[in-house]
N, C-alpha and C positions, 0 to 999 in steps of 0.2 A: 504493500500500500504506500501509496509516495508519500511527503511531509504535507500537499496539502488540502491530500483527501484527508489525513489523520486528522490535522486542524480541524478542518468542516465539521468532521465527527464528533470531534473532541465538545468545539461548538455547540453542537446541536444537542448534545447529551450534559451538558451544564444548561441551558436554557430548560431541557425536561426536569431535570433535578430543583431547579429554582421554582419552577412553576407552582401557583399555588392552584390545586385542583379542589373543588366541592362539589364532594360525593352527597349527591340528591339522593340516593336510594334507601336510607335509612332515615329520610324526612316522617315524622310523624311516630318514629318506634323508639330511636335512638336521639334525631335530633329534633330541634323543634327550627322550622324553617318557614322562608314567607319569601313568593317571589313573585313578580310581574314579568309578562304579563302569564295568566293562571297556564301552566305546563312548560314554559318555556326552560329551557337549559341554561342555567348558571353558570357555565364553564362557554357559553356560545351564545345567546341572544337573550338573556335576562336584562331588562332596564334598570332593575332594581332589584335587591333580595338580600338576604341573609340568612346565616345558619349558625345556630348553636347547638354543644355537645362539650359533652363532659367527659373529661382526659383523665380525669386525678382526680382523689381528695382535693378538696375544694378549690379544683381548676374545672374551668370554663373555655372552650374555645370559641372565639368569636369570628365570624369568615362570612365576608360582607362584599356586595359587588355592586358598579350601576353603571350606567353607560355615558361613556364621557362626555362633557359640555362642549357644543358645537357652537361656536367658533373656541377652540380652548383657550384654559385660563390659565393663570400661574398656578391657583392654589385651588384644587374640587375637594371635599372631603365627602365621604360616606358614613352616616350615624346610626346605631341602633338606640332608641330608648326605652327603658321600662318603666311602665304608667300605671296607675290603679283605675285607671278611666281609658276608653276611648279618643281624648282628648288633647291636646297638646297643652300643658300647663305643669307645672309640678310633679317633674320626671327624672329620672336619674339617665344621662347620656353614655355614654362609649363611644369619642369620633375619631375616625381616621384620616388624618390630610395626608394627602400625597401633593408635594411643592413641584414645582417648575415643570408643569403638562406641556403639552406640546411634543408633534414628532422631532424626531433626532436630539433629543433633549433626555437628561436623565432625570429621575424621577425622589424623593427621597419621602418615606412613610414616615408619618409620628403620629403617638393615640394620646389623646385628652378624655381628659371626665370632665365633665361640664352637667349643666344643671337647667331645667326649662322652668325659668321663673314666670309665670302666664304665656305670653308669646314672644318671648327675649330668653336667651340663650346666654348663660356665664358657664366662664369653666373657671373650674373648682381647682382652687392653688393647692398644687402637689409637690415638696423636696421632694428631691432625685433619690431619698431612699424611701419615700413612699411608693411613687412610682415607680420603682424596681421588684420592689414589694405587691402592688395590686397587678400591672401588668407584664406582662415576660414574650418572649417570641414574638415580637411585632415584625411583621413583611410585606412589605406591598408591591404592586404592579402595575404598569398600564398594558394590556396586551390587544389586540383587537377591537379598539375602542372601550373597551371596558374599562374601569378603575376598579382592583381586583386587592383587598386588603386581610389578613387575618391577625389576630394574636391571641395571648392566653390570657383570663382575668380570672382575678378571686372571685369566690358565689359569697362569702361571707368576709369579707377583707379584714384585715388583720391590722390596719394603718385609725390613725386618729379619725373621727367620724365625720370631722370638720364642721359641727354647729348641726349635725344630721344630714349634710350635702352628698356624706358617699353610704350608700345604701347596702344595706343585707337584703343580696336576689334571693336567698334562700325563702322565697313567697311566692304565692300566685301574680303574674303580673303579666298584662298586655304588652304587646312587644310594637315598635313603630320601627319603619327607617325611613332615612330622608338622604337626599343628597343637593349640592348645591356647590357655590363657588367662597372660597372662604379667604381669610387675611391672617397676615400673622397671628393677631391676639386673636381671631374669633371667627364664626362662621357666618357667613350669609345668611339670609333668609332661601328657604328652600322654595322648587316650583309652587304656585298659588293655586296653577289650573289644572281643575279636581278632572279634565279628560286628559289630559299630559301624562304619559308612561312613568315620564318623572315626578309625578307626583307623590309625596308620602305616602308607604302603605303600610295597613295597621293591623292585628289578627285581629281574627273574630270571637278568640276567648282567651283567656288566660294561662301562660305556663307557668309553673314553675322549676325551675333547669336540676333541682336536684331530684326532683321527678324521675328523671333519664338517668339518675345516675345509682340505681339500687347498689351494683359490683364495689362502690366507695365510700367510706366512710367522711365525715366529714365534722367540722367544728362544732359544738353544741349550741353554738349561737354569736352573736359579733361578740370579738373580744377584740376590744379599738387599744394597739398597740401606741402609748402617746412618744412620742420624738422628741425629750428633752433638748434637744436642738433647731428643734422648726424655729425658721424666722419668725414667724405673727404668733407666737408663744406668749403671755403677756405675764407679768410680776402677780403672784399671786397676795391675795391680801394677809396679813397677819392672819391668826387666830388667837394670839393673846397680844394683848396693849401693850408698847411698849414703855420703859423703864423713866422714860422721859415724860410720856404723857402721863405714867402714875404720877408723878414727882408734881405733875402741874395740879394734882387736883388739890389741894391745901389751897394755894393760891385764887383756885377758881372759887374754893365754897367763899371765903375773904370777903370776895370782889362782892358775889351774890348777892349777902348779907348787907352789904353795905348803899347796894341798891334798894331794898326794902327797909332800910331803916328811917321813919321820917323825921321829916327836918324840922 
């Protein structure tokens, strides 16, 4: 074989390795999945979709796809959210951006938590050992127009709860995904128009991901590890008065007496 049929080769079989493939056949037993349009293949002409499944003790694999924005942008992300409602408002997110779209252009994956405060979208401030901690194995793609992302999340995270912003999935909860064009700090607002492929789509009941996962055992419930190092960490207050403020109170009963005494 010459040097550069080998290459070719060599080529082609790192592109198959890299590839992130989602197996649809275990939708509905194993995973719990939602795509557009209803049969379409997630690996081939899905507009939108996602699939989760349970890898581990309280791992989660999240593996999201939509179909790139026409004319491209710098920055598309793909989000899945978990809601107690139908409804877009008060939701815990999972989003993937993938930076600098465009053909002949490289591509680079990163996943945020963020949060659906009514219909405004914050992501949720995570140190770099939170986020090492809640998510692991992030990859993404752009491959045939697709925007093709996966990685692994905690179902019960193990990190500070931040004010109740990151959530224990271990619940029944409606699943959305959205996709859209996004900016450094935050995302877009996603398609408006409810006949657009790319419009949000939402299930029609509730999962809960440790459902799928009987083979695992799993935490007995959140246990929020706190980051004595987190930046927004704040000074906590005493719990007993200090030695100084004892010392003032002679001086204060004093003063007090001396205002009630009449003149």
């Amino acid at each position: 074989m010459s040097i550069a049929l080998k290459t070719v080769f060599l080529l082609i079989h790192v592109v198959i390795i890299n590839s992130i493939y989602i197996n649809s056949t275990e939708c509905g037993r194993t995973k719990m999945c939602l795509f557009r349009p209803l049969g379409c293949d997630p690996n081939l002409d899905c507009t939108i979709g996602v699939a989760l499944s349970i890898i581990g003790p309280n791992q989660m694999k999240v593996q999201m796809v939509a179909a790139t924005i026409v004319p491209p942008v710098q920055q598309q992300y793909v989000a899945i959210a978990f809601s107690h409602d139908t409804y877009m408002g008060n939701d815990s997110v999972s989003e993937c951006v993938i930076s600098n779209m465009g053909e002949f252009v490289g591509y680079e994956p990163e996943v945020y938590l963020s949060y659906n405060k009514g219909k405004s979208n914050d992501r949720v401030f995570l140190n770099d050992d939170e986020h090492a901690e809640l998510f692991t194995e992030l990859a993404g793609q752009v491959v045939d127009s697709r925007l093709v992302c996966e990685f692994n999340q905690q179902i019960m995270p193990q990190i500070d709860n931040k004010n109740g912003l990151v959530w224990n999935l271990n619940s029944p909860f409606f699943l959305m995904a959205a996709t859209g064009s996004a900016q450094p700090d935050e995302v877009n607002v996603h398609e408006l128009n409810r006949e657009s492929h790319s419009f949000p789509i939402i299930s029609t009941e509730k999962f809960n991901p440790v459902v799928f996962a009987n083979n695992f055992s799993h935490p007995t419930g959140f246990v929020p590890k706190i980051n004595t190092n987190r930046v927004e960490k704040r000074v906590l207050r005493p719990t007993v008065p200090s030695k100084s403020a004892t010392s003032l109170l002679p001086l204060l009963t004093f003063a007090l007496t001396l205002l009630v005494v009449p003149v």
